[in-house]
N, CA, C and O atoms as a Tripos MOL2 file, in Angstrom:
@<TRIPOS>MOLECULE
protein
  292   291    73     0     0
PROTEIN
NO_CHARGES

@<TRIPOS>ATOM
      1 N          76.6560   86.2440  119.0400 N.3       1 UNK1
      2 CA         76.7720   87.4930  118.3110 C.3       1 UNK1
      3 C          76.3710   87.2230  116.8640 C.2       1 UNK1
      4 O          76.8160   86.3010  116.1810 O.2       1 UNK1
      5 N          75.4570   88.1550  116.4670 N.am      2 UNK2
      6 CA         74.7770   88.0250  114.4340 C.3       2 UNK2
      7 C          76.3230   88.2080  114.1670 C.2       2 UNK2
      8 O          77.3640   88.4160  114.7900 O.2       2 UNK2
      9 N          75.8070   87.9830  112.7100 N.am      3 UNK3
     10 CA         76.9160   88.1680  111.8980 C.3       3 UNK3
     11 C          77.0180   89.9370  111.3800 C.2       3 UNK3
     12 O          77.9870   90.3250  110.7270 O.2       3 UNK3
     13 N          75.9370   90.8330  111.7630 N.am      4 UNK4
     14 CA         75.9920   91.9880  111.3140 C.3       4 UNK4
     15 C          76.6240   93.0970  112.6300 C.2       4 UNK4
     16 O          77.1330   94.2040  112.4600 O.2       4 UNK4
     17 N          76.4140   92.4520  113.7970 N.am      5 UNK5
     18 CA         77.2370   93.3170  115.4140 C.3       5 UNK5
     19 C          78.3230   92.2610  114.7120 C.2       5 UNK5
     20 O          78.6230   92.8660  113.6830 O.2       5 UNK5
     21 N          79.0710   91.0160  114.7100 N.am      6 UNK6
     22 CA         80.2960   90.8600  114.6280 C.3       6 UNK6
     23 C          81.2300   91.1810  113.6040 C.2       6 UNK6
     24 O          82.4430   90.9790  113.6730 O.2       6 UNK6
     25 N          80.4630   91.8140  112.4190 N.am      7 UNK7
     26 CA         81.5500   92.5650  111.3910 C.3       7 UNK7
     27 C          82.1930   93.7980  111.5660 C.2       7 UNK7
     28 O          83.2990   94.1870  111.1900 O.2       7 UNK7
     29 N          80.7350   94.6860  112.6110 N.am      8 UNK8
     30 CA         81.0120   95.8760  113.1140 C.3       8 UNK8
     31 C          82.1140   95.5230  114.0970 C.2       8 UNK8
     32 O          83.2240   95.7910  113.6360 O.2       8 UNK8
     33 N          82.1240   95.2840  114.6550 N.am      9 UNK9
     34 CA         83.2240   94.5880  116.1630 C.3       9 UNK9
     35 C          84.0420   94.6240  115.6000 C.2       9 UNK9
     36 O          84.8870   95.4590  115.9230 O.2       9 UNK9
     37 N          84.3940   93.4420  113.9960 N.am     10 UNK10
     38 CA         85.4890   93.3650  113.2990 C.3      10 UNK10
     39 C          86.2090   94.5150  112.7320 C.2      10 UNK10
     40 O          87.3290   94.7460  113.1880 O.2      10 UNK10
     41 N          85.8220   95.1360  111.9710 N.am     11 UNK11
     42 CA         85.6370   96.5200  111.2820 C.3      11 UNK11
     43 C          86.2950   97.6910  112.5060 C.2      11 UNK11
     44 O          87.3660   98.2720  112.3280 O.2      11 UNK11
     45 N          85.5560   97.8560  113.5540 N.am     12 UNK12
     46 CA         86.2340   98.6970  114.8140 C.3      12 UNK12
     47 C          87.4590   98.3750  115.1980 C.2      12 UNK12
     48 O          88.3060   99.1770  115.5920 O.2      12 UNK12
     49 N          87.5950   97.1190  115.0880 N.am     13 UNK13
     50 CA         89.0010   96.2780  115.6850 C.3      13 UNK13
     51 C          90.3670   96.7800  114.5740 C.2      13 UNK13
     52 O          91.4710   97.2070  114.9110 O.2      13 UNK13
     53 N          89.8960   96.5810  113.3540 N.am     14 UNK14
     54 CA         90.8890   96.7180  112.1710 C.3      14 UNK14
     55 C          91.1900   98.0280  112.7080 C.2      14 UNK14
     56 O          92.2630   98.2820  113.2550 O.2      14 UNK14
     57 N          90.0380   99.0500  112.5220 N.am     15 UNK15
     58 CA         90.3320  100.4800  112.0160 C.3      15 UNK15
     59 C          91.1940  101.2430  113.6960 C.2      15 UNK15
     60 O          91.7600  102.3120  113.9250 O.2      15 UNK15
     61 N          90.8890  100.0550  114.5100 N.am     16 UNK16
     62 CA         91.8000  101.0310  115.9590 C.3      16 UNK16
     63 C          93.2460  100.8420  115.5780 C.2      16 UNK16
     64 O          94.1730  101.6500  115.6390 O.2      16 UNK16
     65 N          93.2230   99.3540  115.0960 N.am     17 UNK17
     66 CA         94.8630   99.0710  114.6810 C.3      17 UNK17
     67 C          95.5150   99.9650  113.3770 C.2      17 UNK17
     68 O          96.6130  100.5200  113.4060 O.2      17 UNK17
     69 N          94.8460   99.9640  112.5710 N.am     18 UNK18
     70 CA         95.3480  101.0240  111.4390 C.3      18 UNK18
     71 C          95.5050  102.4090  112.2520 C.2      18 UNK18
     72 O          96.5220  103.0450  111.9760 O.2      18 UNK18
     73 N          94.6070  102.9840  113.2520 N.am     19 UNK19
     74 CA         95.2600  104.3160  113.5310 C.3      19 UNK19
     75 C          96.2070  104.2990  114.0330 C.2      19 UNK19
     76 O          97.1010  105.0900  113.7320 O.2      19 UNK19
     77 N          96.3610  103.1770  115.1910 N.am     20 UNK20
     78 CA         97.6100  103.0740  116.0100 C.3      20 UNK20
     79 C          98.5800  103.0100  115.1200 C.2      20 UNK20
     80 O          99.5980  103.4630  115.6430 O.2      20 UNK20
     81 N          98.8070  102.6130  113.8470 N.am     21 UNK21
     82 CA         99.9060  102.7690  112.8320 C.3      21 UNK21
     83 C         100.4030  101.1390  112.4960 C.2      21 UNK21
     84 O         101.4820  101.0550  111.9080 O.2      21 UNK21
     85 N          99.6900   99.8310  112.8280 N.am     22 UNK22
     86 CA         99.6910   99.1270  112.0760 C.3      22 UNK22
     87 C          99.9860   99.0920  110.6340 C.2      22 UNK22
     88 O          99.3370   99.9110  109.9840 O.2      22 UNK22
     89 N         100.7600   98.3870  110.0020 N.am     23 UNK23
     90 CA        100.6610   98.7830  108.6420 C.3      23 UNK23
     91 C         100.6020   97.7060  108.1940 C.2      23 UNK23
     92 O          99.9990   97.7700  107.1230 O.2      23 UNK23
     93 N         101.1030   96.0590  108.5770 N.am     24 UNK24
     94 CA        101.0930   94.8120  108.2760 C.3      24 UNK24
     95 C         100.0790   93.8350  107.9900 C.2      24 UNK24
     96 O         100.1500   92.9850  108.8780 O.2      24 UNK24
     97 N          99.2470   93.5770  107.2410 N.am     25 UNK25
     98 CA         98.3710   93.2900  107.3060 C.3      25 UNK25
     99 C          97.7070   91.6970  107.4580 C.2      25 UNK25
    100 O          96.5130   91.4070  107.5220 O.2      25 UNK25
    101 N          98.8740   90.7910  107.4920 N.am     26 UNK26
    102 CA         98.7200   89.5640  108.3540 C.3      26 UNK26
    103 C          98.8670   90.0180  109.9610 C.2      26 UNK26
    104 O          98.2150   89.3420  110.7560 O.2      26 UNK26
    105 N          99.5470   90.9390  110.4080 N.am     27 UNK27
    106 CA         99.6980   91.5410  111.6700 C.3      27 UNK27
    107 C          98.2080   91.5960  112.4250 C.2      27 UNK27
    108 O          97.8570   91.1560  113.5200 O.2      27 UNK27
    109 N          97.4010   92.3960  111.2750 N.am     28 UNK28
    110 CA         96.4540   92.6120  111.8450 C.3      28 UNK28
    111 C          95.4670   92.0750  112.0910 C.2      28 UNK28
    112 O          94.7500   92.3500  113.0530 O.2      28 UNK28
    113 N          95.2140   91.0270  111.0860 N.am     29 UNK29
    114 CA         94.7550   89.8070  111.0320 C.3      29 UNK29
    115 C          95.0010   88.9900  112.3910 C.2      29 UNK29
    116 O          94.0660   88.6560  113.1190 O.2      29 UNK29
    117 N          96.0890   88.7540  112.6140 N.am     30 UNK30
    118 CA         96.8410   88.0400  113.9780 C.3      30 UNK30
    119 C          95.9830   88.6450  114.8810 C.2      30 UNK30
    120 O          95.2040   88.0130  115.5940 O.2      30 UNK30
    121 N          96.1260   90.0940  114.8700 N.am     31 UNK31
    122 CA         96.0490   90.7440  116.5540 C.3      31 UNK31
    123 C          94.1890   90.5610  116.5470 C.2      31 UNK31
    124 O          93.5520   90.3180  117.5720 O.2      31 UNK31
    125 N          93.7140   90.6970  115.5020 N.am     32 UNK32
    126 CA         91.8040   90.7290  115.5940 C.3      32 UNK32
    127 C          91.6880   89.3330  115.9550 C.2      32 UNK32
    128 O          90.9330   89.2090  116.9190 O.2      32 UNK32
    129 N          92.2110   88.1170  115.4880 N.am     33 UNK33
    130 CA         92.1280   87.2680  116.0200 C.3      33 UNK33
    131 C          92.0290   87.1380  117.2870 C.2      33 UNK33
    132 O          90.9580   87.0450  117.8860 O.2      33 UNK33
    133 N          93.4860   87.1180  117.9550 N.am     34 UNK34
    134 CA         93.5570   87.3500  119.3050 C.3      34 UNK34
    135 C          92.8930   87.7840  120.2280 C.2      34 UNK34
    136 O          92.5110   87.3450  121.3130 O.2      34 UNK34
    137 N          92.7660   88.9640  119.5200 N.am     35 UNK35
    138 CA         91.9330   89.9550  120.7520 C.3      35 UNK35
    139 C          90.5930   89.3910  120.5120 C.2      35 UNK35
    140 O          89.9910   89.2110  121.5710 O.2      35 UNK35
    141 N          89.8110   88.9920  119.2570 N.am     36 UNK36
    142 CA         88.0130   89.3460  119.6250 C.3      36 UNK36
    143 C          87.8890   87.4630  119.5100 C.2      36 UNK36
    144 O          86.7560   87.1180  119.8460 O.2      36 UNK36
    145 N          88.5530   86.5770  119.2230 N.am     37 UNK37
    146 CA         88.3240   85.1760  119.5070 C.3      37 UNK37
    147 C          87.5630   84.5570  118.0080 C.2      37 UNK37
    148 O          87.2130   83.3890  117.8410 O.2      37 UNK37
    149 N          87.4620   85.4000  117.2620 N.am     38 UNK38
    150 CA         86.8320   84.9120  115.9070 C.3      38 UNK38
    151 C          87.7070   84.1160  114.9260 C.2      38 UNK38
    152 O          88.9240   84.2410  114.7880 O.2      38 UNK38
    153 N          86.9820   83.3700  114.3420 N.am     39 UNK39
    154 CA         88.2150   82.7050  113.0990 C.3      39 UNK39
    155 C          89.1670   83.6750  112.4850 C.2      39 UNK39
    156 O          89.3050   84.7190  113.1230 O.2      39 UNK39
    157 N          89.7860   83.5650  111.4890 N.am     40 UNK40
    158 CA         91.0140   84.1220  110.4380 C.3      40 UNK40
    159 C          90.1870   84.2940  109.4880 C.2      40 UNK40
    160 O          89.9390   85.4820  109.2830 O.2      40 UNK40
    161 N          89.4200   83.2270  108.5180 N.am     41 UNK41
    162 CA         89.1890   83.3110  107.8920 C.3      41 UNK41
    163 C          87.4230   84.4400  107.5590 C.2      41 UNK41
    164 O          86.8880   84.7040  106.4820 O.2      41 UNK41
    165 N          87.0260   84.8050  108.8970 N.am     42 UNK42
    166 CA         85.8780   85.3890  108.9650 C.3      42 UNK42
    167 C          86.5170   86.8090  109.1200 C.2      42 UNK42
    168 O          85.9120   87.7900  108.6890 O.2      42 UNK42
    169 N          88.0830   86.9610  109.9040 N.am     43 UNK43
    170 CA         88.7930   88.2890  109.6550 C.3      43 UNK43
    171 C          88.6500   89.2340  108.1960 C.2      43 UNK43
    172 O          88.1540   90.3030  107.8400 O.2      43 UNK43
    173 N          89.6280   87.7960  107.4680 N.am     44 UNK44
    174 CA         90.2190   88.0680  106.1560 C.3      44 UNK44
    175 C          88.4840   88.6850  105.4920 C.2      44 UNK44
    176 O          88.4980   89.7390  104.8550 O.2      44 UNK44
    177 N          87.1890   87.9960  105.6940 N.am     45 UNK45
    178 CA         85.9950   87.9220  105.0380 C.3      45 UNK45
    179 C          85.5950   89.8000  105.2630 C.2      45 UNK45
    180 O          85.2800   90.6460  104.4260 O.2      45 UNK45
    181 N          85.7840   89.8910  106.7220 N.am     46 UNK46
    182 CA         85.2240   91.5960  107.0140 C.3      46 UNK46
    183 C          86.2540   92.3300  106.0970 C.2      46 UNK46
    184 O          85.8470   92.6850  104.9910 O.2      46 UNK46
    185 N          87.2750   92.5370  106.3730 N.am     47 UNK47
    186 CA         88.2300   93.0040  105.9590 C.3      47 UNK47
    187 C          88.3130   93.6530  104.5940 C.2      47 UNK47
    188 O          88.4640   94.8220  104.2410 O.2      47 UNK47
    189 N          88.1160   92.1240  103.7210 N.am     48 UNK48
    190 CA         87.5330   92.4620  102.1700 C.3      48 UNK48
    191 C          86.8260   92.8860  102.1620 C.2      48 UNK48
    192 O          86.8340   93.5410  101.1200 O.2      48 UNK48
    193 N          85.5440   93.1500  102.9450 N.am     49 UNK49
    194 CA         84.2090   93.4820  102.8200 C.3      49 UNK49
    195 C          84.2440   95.5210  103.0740 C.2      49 UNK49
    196 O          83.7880   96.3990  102.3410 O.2      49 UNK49
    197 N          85.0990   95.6390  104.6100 N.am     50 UNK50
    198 CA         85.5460   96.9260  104.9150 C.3      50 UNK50
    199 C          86.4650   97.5510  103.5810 C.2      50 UNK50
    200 O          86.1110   98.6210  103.0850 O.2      50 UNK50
    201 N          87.3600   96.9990  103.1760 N.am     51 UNK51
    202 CA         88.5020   97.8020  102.0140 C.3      51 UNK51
    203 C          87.6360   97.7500  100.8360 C.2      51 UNK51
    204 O          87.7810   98.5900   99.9480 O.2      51 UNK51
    205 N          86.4730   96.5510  100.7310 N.am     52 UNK52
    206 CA         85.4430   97.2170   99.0620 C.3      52 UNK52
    207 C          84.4060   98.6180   99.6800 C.2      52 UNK52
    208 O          84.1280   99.4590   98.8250 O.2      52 UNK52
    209 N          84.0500   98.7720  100.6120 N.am     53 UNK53
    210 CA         83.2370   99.7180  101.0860 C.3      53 UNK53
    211 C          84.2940  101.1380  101.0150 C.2      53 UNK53
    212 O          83.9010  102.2550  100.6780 O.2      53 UNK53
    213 N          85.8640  100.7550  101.4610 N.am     54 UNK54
    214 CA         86.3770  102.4520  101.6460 C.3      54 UNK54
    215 C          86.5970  102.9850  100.4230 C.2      54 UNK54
    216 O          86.7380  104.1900  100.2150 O.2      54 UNK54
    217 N          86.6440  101.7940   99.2860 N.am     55 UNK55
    218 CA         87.5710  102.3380   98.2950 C.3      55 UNK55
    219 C          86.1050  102.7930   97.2420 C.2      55 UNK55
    220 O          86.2340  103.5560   96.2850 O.2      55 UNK55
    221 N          84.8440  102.2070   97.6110 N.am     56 UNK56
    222 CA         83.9560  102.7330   96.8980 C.3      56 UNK56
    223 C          83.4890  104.2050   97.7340 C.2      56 UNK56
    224 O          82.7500  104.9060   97.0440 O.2      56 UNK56
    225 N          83.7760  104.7030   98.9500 N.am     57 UNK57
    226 CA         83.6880  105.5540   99.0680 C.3      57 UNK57
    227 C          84.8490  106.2970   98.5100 C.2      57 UNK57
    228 O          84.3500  107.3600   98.1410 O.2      57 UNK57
    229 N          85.7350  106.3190   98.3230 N.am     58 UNK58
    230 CA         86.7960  106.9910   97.8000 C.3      58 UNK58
    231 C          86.9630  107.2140   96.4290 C.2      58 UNK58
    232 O          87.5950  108.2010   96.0530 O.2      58 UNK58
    233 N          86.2720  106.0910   95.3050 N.am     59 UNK59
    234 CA         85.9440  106.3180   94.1400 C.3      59 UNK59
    235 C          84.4910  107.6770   94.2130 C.2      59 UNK59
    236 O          84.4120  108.4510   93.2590 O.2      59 UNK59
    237 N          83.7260  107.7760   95.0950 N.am     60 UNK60
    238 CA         82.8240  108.6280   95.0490 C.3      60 UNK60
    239 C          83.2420  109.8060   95.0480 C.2      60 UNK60
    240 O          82.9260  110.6050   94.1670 O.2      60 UNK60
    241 N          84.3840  110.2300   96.5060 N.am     61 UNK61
    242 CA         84.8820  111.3820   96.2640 C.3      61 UNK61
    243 C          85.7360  111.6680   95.1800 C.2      61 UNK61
    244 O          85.4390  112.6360   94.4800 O.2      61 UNK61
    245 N          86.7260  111.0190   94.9130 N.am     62 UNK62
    246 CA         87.4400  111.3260   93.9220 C.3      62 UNK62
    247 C          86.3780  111.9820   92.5930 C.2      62 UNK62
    248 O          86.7160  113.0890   92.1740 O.2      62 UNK62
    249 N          85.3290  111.4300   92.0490 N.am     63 UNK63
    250 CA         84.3770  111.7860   90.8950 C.3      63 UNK63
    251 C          84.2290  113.1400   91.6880 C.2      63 UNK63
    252 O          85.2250  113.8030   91.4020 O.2      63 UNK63
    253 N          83.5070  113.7710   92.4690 N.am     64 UNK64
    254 CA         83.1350  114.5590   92.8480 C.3      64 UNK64
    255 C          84.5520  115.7260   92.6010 C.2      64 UNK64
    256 O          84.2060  116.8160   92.1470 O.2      64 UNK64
    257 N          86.1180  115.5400   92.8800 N.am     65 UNK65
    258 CA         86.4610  116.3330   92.7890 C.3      65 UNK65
    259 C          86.7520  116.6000   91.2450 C.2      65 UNK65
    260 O          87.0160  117.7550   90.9110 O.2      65 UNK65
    261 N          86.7270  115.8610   90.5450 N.am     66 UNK66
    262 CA         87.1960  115.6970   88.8080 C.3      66 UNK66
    263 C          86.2020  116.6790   88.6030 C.2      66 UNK66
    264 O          86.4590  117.8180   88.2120 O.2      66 UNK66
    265 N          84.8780  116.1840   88.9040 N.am     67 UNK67
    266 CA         83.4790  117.4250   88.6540 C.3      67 UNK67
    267 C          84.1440  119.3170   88.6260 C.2      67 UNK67
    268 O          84.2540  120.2520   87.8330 O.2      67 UNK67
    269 N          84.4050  119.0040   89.9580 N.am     68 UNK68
    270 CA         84.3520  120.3110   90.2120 C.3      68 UNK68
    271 C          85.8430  121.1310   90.0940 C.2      68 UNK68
    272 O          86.0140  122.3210   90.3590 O.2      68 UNK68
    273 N          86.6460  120.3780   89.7260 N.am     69 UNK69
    274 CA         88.0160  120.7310   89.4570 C.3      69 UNK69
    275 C          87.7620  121.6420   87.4890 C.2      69 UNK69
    276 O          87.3070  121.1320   86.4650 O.2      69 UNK69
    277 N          88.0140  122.3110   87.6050 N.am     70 UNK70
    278 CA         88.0060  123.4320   86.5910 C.3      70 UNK70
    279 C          89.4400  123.4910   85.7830 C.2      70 UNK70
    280 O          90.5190  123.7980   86.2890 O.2      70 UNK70
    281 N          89.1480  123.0360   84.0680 N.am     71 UNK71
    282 CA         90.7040  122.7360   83.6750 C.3      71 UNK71
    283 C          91.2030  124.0290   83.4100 C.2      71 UNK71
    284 O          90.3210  124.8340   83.1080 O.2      71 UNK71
    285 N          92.9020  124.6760   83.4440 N.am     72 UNK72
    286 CA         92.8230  125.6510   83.2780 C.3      72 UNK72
    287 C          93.5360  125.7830   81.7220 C.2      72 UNK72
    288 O          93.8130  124.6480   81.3340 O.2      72 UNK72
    289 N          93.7720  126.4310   81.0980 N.am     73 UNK73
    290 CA         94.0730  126.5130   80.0920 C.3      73 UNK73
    291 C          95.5230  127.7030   79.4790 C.2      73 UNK73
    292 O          95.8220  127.7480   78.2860 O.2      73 UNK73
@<TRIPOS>BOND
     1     1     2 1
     2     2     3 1
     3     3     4 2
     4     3     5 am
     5     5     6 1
     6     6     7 1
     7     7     8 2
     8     7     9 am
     9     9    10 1
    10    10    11 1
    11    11    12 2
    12    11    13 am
    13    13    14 1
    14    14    15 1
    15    15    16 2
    16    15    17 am
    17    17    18 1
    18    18    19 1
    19    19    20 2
    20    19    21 am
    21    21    22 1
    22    22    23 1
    23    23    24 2
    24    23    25 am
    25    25    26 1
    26    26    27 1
    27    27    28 2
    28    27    29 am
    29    29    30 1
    30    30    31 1
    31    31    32 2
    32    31    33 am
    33    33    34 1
    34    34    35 1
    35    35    36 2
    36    35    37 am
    37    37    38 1
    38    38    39 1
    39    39    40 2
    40    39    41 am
    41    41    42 1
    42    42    43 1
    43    43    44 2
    44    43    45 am
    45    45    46 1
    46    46    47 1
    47    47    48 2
    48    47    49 am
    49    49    50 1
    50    50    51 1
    51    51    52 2
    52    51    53 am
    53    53    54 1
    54    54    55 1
    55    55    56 2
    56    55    57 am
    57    57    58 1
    58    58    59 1
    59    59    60 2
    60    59    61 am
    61    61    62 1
    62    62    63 1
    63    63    64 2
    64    63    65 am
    65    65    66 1
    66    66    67 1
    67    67    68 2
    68    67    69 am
    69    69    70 1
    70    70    71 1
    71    71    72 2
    72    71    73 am
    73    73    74 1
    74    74    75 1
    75    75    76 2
    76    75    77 am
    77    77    78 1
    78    78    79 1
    79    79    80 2
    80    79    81 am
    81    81    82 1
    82    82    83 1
    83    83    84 2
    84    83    85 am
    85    85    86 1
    86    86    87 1
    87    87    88 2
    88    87    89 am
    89    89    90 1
    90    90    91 1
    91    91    92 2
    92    91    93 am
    93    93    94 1
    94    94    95 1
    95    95    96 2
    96    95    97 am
    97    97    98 1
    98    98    99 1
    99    99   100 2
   100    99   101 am
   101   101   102 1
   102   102   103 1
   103   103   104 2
   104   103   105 am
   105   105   106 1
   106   106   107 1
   107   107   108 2
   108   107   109 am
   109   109   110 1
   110   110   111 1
   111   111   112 2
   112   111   113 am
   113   113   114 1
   114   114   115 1
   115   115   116 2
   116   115   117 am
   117   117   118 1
   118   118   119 1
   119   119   120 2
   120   119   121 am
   121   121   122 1
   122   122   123 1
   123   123   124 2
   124   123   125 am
   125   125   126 1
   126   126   127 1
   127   127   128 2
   128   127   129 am
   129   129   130 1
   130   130   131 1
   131   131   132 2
   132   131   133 am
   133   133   134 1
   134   134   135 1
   135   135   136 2
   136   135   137 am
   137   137   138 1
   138   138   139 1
   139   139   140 2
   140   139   141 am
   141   141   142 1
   142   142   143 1
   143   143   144 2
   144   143   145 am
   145   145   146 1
   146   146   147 1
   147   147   148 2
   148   147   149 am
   149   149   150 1
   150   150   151 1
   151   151   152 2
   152   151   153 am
   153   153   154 1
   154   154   155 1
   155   155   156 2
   156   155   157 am
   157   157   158 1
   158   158   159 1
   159   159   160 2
   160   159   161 am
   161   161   162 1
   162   162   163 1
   163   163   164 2
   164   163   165 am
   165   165   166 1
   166   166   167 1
   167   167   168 2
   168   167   169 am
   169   169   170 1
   170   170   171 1
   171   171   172 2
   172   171   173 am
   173   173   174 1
   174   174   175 1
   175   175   176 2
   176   175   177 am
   177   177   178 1
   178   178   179 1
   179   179   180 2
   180   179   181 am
   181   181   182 1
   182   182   183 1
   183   183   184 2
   184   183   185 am
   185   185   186 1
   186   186   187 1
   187   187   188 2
   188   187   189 am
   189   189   190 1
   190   190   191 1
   191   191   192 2
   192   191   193 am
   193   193   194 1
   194   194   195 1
   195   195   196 2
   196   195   197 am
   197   197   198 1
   198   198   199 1
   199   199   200 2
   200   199   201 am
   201   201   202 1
   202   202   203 1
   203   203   204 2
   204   203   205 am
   205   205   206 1
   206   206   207 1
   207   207   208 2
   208   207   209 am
   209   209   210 1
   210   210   211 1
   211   211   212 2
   212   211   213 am
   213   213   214 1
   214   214   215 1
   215   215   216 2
   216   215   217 am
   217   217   218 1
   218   218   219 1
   219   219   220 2
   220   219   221 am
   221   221   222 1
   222   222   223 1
   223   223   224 2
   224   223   225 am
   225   225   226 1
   226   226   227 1
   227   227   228 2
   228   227   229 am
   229   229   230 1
   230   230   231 1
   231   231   232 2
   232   231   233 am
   233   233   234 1
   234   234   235 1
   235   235   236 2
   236   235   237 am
   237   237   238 1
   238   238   239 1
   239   239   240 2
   240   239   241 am
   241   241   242 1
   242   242   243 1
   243   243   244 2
   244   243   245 am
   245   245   246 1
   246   246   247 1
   247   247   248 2
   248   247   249 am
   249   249   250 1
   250   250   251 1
   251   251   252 2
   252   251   253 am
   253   253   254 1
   254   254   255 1
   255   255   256 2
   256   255   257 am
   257   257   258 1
   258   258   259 1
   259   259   260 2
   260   259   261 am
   261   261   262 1
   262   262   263 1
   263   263   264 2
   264   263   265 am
   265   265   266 1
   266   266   267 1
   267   267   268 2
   268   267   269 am
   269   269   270 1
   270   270   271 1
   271   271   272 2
   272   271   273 am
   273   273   274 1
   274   274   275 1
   275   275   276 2
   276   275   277 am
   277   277   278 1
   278   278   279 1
   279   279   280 2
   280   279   281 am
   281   281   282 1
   282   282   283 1
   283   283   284 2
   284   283   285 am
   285   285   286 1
   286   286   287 1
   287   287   288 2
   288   287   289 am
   289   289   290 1
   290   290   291 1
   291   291   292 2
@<TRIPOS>SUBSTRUCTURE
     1 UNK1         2 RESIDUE 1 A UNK
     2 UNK2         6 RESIDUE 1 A UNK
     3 UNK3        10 RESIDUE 1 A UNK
     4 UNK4        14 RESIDUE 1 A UNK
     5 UNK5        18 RESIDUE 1 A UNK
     6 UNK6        22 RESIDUE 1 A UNK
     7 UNK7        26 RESIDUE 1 A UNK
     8 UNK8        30 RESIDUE 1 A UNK
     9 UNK9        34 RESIDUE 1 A UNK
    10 UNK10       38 RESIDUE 1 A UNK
    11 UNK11       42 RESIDUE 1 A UNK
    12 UNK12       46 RESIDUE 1 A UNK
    13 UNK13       50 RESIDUE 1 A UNK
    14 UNK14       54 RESIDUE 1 A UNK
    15 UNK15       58 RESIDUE 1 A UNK
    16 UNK16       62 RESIDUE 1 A UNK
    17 UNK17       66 RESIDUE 1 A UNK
    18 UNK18       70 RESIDUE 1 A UNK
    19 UNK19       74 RESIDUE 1 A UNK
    20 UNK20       78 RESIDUE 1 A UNK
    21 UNK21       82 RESIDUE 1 A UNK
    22 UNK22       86 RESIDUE 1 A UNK
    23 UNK23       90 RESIDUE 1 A UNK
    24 UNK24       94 RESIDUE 1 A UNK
    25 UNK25       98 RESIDUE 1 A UNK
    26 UNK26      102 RESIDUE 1 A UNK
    27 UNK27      106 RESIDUE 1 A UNK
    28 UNK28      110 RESIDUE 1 A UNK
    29 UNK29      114 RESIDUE 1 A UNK
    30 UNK30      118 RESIDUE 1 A UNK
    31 UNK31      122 RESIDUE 1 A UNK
    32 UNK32      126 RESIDUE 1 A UNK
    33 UNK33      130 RESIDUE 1 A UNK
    34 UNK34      134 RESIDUE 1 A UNK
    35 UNK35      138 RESIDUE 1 A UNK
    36 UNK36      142 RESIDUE 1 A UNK
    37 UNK37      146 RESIDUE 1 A UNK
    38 UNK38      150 RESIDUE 1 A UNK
    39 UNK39      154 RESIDUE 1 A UNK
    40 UNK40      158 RESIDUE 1 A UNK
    41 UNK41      162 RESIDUE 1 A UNK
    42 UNK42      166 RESIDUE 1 A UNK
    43 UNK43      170 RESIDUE 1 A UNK
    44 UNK44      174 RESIDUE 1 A UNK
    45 UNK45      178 RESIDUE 1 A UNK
    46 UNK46      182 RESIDUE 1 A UNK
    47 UNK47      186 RESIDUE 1 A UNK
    48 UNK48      190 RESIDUE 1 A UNK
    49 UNK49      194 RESIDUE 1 A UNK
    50 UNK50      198 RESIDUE 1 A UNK
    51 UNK51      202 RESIDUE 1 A UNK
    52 UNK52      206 RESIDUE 1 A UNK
    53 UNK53      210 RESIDUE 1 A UNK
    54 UNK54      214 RESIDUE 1 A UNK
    55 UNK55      218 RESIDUE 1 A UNK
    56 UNK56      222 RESIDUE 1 A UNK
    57 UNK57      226 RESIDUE 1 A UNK
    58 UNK58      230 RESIDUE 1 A UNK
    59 UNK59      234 RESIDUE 1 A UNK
    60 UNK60      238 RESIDUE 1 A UNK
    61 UNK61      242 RESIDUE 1 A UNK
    62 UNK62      246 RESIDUE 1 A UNK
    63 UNK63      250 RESIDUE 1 A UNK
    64 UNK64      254 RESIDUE 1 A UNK
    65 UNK65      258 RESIDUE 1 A UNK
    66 UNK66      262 RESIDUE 1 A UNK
    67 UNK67      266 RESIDUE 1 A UNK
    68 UNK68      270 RESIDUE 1 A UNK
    69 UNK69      274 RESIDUE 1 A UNK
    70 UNK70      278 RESIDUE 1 A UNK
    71 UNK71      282 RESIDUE 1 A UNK
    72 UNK72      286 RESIDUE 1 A UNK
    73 UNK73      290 RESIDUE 1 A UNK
């Protein structure tokens, strides 16, 4: 498996456990292990890689609503 299908794999794996309501995040670490057979330390690597991608999407929206948010006076 590349390293670009096994981040996705990784990435799918996290985000099923966060819906299921995971909240622990050595937990989850543990269980991606387990389940997909990859190192820890290539976990911990997607992981960082997935939480800099959500939170730069989330810095995007957030600007977008400051934009359009109208101060009132």
């Amino acid at each position: 498996m590349n390293r670009t299908n096994q981040s996705t794999v990784i990435k799918e794996a996290i985000n099923s456990l966060l819906d299921e309501g995971v909240t622990d995040k050595q937990d989850i670490y543990s269980k991606v292990v387990d389940k997909l057979g990859v190192p820890r330390p290539t976990v911990r690597r997607v992981a960082r890689d997935f939480r800099n991608e959500l939170l730069t999407k989330i810095k995007i929206l957030q600007s977008e609503t400051q934009q359009t948010t109208v101060p009132t006076v």
